[in-house]
N, C-alpha and C positions, 0 to 999 in steps of 0.2 A: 504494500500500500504506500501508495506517495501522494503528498501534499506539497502546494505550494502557499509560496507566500501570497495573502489577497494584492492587487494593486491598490494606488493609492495617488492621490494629487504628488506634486513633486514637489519636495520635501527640501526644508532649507538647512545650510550647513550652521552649524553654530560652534564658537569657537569657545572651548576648556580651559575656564579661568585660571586650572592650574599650571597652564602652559602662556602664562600674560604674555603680551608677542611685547619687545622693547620699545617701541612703537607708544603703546598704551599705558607703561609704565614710566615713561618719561611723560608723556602727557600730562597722567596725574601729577606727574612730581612736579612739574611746574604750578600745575593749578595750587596746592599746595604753598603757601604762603613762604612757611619753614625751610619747603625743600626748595623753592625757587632760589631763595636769597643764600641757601647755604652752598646749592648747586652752582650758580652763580660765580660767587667768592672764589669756591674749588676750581672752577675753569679758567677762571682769570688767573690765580695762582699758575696751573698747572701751562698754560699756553705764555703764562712770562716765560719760565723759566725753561720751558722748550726751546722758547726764541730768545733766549740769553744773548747767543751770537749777533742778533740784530738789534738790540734792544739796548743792551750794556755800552755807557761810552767807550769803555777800554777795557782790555784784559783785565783779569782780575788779580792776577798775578802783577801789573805794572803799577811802580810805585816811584815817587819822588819826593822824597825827604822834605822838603823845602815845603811844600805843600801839606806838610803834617798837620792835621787837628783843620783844615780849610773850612770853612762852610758852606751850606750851599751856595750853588752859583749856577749862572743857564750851560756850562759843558760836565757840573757835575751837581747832580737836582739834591742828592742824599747830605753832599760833601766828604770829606776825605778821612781815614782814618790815621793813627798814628805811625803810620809806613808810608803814608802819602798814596794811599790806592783809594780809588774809586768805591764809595761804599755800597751805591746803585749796582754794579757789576759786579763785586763779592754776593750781594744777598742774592739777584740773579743768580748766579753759576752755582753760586751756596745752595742756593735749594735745588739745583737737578743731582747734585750731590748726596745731599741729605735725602729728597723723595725716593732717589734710585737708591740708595741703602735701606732705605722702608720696606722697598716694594720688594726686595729680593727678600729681608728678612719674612716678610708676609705671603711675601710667593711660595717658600718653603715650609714656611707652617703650615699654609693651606693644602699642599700636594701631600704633607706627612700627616696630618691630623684628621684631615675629613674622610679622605675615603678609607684609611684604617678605622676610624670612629663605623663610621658605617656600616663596614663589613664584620666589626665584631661584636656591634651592637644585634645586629641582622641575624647570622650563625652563632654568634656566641661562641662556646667547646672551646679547645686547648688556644687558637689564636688569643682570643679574648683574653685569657688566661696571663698568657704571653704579655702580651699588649701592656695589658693594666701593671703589668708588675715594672714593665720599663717605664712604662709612665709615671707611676711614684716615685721610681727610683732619679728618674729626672726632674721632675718638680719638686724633690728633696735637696736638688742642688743648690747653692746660693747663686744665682745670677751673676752678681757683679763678678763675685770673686772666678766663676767658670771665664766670663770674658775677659776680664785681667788674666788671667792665667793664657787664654786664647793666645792676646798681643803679645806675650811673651815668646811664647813658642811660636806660634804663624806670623809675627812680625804686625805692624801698625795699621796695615790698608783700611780702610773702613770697611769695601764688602766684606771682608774676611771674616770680622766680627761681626754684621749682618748677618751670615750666613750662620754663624753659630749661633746668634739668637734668635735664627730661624727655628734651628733644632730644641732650641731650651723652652720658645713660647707654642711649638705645635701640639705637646701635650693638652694646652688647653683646648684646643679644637677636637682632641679626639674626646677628651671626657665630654664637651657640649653634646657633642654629636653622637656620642656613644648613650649616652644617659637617655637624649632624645628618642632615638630610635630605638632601644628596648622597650621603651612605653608603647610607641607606635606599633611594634611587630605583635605586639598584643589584641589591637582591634580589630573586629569582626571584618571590619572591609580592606584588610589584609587578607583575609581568610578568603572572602568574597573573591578579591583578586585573585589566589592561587588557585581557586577553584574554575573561574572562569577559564585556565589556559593561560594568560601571561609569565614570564619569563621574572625569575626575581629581580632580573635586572631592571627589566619596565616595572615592576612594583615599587623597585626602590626609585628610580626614577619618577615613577609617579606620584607615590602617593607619601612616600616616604623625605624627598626631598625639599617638596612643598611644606613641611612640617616642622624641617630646619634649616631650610631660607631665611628664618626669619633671624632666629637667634644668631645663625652663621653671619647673618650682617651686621650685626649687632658686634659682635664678636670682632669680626675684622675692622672697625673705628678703631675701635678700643687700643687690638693688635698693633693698629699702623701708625696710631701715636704715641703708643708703648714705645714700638722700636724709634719712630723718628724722638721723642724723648731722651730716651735710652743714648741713642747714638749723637746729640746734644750734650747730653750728660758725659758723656768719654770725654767729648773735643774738649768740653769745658775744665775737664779735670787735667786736661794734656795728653789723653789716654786715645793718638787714632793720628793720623798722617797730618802734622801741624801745617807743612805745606800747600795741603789743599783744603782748597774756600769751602768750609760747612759753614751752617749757620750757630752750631757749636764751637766751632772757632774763632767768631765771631762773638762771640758772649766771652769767651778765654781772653780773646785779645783786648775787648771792650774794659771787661771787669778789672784786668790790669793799671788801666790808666782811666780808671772811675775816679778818683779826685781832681783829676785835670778836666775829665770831657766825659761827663756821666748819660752824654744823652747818645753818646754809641751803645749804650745797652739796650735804645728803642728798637730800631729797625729788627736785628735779628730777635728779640724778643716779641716784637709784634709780628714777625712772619710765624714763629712755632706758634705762636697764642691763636692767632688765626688759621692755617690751618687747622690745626686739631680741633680746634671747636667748629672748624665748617665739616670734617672730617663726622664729628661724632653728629653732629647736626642733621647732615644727609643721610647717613646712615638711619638716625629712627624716621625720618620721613620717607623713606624708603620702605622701611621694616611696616610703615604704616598703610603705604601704597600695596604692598604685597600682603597684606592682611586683611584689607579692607575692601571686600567684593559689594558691600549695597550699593553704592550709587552706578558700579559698573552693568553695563548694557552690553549683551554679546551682539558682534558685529556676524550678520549674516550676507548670504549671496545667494541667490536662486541657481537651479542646477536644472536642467533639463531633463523630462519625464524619459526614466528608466524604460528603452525599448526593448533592451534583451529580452528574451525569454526568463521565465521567472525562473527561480532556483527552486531545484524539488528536491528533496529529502531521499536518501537510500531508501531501496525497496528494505523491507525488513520481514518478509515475508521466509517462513518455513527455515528457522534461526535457532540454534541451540539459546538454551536460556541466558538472557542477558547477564544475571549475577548467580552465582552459582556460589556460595558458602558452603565450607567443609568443616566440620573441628575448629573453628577462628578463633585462637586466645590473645589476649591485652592483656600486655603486662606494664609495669610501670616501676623504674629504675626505683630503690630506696636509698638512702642515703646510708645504710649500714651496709650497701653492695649487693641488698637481694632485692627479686624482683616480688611486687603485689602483683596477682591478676586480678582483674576487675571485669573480664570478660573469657565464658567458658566452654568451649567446646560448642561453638553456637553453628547451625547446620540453617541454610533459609536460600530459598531460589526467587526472582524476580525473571518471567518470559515475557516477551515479549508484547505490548497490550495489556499486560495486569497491572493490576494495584494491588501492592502487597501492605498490608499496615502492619509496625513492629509496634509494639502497646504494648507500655509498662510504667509501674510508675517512676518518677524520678529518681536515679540512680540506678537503677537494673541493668544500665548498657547499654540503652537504644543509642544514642550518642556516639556512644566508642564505635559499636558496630560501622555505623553511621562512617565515620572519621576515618576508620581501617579501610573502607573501601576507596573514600575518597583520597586516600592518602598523607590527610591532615591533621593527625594526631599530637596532641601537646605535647610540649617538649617533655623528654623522656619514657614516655610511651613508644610502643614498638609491638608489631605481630608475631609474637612469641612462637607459637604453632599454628597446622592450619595450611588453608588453601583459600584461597579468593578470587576466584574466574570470574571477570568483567568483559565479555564478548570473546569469552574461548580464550584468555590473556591474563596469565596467573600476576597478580601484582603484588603477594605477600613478597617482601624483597627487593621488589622493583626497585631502582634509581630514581631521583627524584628524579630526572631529565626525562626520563620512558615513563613517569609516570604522569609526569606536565602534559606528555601528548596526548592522553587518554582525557583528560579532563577539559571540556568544552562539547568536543566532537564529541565524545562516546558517552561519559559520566557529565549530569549537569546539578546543581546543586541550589536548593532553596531555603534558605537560614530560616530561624527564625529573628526574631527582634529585628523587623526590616529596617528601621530606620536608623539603626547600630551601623547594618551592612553596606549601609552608601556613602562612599567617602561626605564629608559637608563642602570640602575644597572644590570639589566638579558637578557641572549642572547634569543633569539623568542625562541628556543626550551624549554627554563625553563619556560618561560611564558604560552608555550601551556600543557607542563605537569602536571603544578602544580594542576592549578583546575581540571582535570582531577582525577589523582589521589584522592583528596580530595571527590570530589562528585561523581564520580563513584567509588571508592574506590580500583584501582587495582595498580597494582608494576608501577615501573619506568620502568621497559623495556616496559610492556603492555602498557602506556603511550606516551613512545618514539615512538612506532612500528603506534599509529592510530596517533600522531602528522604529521608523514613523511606520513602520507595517506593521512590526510586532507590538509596538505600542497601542495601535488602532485593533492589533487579535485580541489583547488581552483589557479591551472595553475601556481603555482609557477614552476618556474625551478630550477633543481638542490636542491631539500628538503633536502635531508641531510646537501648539504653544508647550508642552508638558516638557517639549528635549531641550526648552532654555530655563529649564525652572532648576531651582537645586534642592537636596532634599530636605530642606526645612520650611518651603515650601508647599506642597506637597500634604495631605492625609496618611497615614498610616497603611489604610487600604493600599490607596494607589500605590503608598512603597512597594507594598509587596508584591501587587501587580507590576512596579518597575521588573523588581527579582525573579518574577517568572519570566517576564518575558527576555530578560538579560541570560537566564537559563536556557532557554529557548535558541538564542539570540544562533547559536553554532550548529544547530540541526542535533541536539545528542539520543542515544538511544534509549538512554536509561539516565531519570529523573529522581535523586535522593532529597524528599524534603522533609527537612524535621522542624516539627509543630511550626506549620506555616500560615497558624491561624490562631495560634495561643496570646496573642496580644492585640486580636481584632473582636469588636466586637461583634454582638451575634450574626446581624445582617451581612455586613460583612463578610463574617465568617462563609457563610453560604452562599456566600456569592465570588467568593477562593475556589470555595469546594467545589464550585459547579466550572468555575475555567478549567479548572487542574483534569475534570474528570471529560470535561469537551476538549480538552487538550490531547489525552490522553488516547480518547478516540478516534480525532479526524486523524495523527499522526502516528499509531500504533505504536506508541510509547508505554516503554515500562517504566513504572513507578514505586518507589519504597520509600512508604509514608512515616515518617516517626513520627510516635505520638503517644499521651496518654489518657487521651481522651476516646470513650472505647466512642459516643456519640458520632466521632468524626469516621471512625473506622465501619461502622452501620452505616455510615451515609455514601460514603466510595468508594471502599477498598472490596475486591474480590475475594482475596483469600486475609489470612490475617496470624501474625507469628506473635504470642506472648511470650514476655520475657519476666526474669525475675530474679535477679543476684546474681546477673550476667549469663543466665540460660535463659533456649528456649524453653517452657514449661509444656505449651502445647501450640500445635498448628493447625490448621482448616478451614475449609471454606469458610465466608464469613456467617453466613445463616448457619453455621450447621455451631461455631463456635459461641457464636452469640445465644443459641434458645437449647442448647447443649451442649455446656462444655463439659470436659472431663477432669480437668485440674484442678483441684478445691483452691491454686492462687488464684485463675482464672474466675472463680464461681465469686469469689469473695471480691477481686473488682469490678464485676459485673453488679454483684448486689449494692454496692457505695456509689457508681457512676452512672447506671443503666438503669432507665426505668421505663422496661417493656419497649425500648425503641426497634421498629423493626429492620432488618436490613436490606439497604436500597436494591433491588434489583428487578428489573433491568433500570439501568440508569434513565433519566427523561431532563431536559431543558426543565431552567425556572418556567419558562412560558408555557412549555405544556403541560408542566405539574400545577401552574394555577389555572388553568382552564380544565381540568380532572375533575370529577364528581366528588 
């Protein structure tokens, strides 16, 4: 049996605020009062002292005695210092000096800090491990004394110590960005992602980086007038190449002859004062533009109605059983080195067009079973024993890489607490595109064009307006109709959703129950339903597996389980949940069960 996608008006692209184009971020930042004027300051600084060469009367290096202590005058605007140099042409040249010792110390923070922060934050395990102990063991150093010690040994250059206080401040980028993203790899719309098919890297990427943008720019102000500081602070102390023009040499050579000519302390004291405070300025109006999506409007473009032929779905006809569970155990590492199971010898088939319901109460395993198939088990957990056949394709063991590819196309996945599972950073339509794109491999219009189809299957109203909304936005309901039809979104064969109607309310409710089970139909999808609600299980599950302290207890059709069971757990939650509900079958549309006698 195949299906296609309905058609649909031609569908507009909308663009993912988690990807702001720079375009729209400079925009804001001008609009932006703070960041205008701090922007501003920064450019003019940075474009003097680029153009030093054409700007400065004279070298900076050229001096004439006679001309010591001079004041301003129209060939020299600053006046001269006590070597008879040009002071205009020292703080010029002084700051490409000074910025470019900045940027190299910040350059190597940033290349050492963030993406170790990331990837240890992300896997965690022995790097991590690693990671954090060098990390203390460097931020236990004294600074000063490590770059004193530096000029000794590597000699006066100023990169030289740049470079080493690259090394000494990039621990701070990894604990930011470590600490961040632990919290992050925690969220359901993590989970969401790895289920849908994307690659950790586009997770991290996406969802992950958007998360410490912020702080990271925050961080790098700070960092870049730490070092230009820092490297201030050497010149000033005598500590870094006295020959060449910083604007720390400039306070050394000033502060000398501060009884005689104290207003040489202005200039290079108002060039550090000023940057770092336009430095740290831009930075939070930055941090604020990037945070702040309400008054943002996603810019769209019409695309022209999709004339391909429509995409159809594999035949799935006369198919070994889609999930085939053997003996499946869940075990979970302890910290005294032995393993808990928590799930036991659990045996359960999902074919092709069923609905299978696992029902039990909270804690019994539906969850784990859940996670073992899909691969998504919490850290330290693992398939202990056992078999797991997912379209004839044993995945107890799998790599995660072989196992990424099952998930979209084959395995698709429906949380519960939908509105947990939708990043808040990206509007629904960048959410239903992305993996799309990724695992079917086609454009962003092609993406856009079946997003607005499957949004318009699963009864949303108004899909166009719905793919530029974000999820806080948004009802509850429609979240979760977001998550089916993002389920949906990859053609898969077999659909695991756990309690996907536990935090809807009743109407609602029944009106999940009724897509899921006309989903299931036109597209001869298998389904395994978790839940523990047996009401939902009588309304559209075919067969139905109890569990209970990580077994199945009993199996069978759902009529035959529901008005006879055989398991006194099974008897005993049927008498607390169930009162005489009968079991739906043959299934019927809302419309034609309310026109029914």
């Amino acid at each position: 049996m195949s299906e296609n996608l309905p058609a649909g008006p031609a569908p507009v692209e909308t663009a993912a605020p988690g990807a702001v184009r720079p375009s729209g971020i400079l925009r804001h930042l001008v609009r932006n009062p703070l960041g205008a004027v701090s922007l501003a300051i920064l450019l003019l600084l940075v474009a003097a002292v680029l153009l030093a060469p054409l700007l400065a009367p004279q070298s900076p290096g050229a001096s004439s005695l006679s001309d010591a202590f001079a004041g301003p005058s129209g060939a020299h605007p600053l006046g001269m210092d006590s070597a008879g140099r040009d002071i205009l042409s020292r703080i010029l040249y002084g700051g490409r000096n000074t910025l470019s010792g900045a940027l190299i110390a910040l350059g190597i923070a940033l290349v050492l800090g963030v993406p170790s922060g990331l990837y240890a934050g992300y896997y965690a395990g022995k790097f991590d491990a690693v990671a954090n102990w060098i990390v203390n063991l460097v931020m236990a150093l004294p600074a000063m004394v490590v770059l004193l010690a530096s000029r000794a040994i590597l000699g006066p250059k100023v990169w030289v110590l740049m470079v080493v206080l690259g090394f000494l401040v990039a621990p701070s980028f990894f604990r930011l960005v470590r600490g961040i993203v632990v919290n992050v790899r925690g969220e359901l719309y993590v989970d969401a992602a790895k289920v849908s098919g994307l690659s950790d890297t586009r997770i991290v990427a996406r969802h992950v980086l958007i998360v410490v943008r912020g702080p990271i720019i925050i961080q790098t102000s700070l960092v870049a007038g730490l070092a230009i500081g820092l490297q201030a602070g050497l010149e000033f102390l005598g500590v870094g190449s006295g020959s060449t023009a910083t604007w720390g040499a400039m306070l050394n050579e000033a502060f000398q002859n501060i009884q005689r000519e104290p207003t040489l302390l202005l200039w290079p004291g108002l060039a550090l004062g000023v940057t770092n405070g336009a430095l740290v300025l831009i930075a939070t109006a930055l941090r604020d533009v990037l945070e702040d999506r309400t008054g943002e409007s996603a810019r769209r473009r019409r695309h022209p109605r999709n004339t391909t032929a429509p995409v159809a779905l594999a035949d799935t006809a006369e198919r070994a059983a889609l999930l085939s569970i053997r003996g499946l155990a869940v075990a979970y590492a302890q910290p005294d080195g032995t393993d808990k199971e928590v799930v036991h010898g659990v045996d359960l088939d999902v074919r092709p067009g069923e609905i299978v319901g696992l029902v039990g109460e909270s804690g019994s395993g539906k969850t784990q079973t859940a996670f073992s198939v899909l691969g998504i088990l919490p850290e330290g957990g693992r398939i202990s024993r056992g078999s797991v056949l997912v379209a004839g394709q044993e995945i107890a063991g799998l790599p995660e890489r072989a196992h990424r590819a099952l998930r979209g196309r084959t395995v698709a996945y429906v949380p519960q607490e939908p509105m947990s599972n939708l990043d808040p950073a990206f509007t629904i339509g960048s959410q239903l595109t992305e993996p799309m794109r990724h695992v079917l491999g086609i454009s962003r219009a092609e993406a856009t064009h079946r997003a607005v189809d499957l949004l318009r299957l699963v009864e949303i109203p108004n899909p166009e307006q719905a793919m530029r909304r974000y999820p806080h936005e948004i009802s509850g309901g429609m979240a979760q109709r977001v998550l089916i039809a993002g389920a949906m979104s990859c053609d898969p064969e077999l659909l695991i959703a756990d309690e996907p109607t536990t935090a809807l309310d009743v109407r609602v409710q029944a009106e999940v129950l009724d897509l899921l089970r006309r989903l299931q139909q036109e597209r001869d999808l298998g389904v395994l339903l978790v839940t523990h609600n047996f009401g939902v299980v009588a309304d559209v599950c075919d067969r139905v597996a109890v569990m209970n302290a990580g077994r199945i207890v009993e199996t069978g059709r759902t009529e035959q389980v529901l008005h006879d069971p055989q398991d006194s757990y099974t008897r005993t939650l049927l008498g607390a949940v169930l009162d005489a509900t009968p079991a739906r079958s043959p299934w019927q549309p809302r419309e034609a069960r309310s026109t029914t006698p």
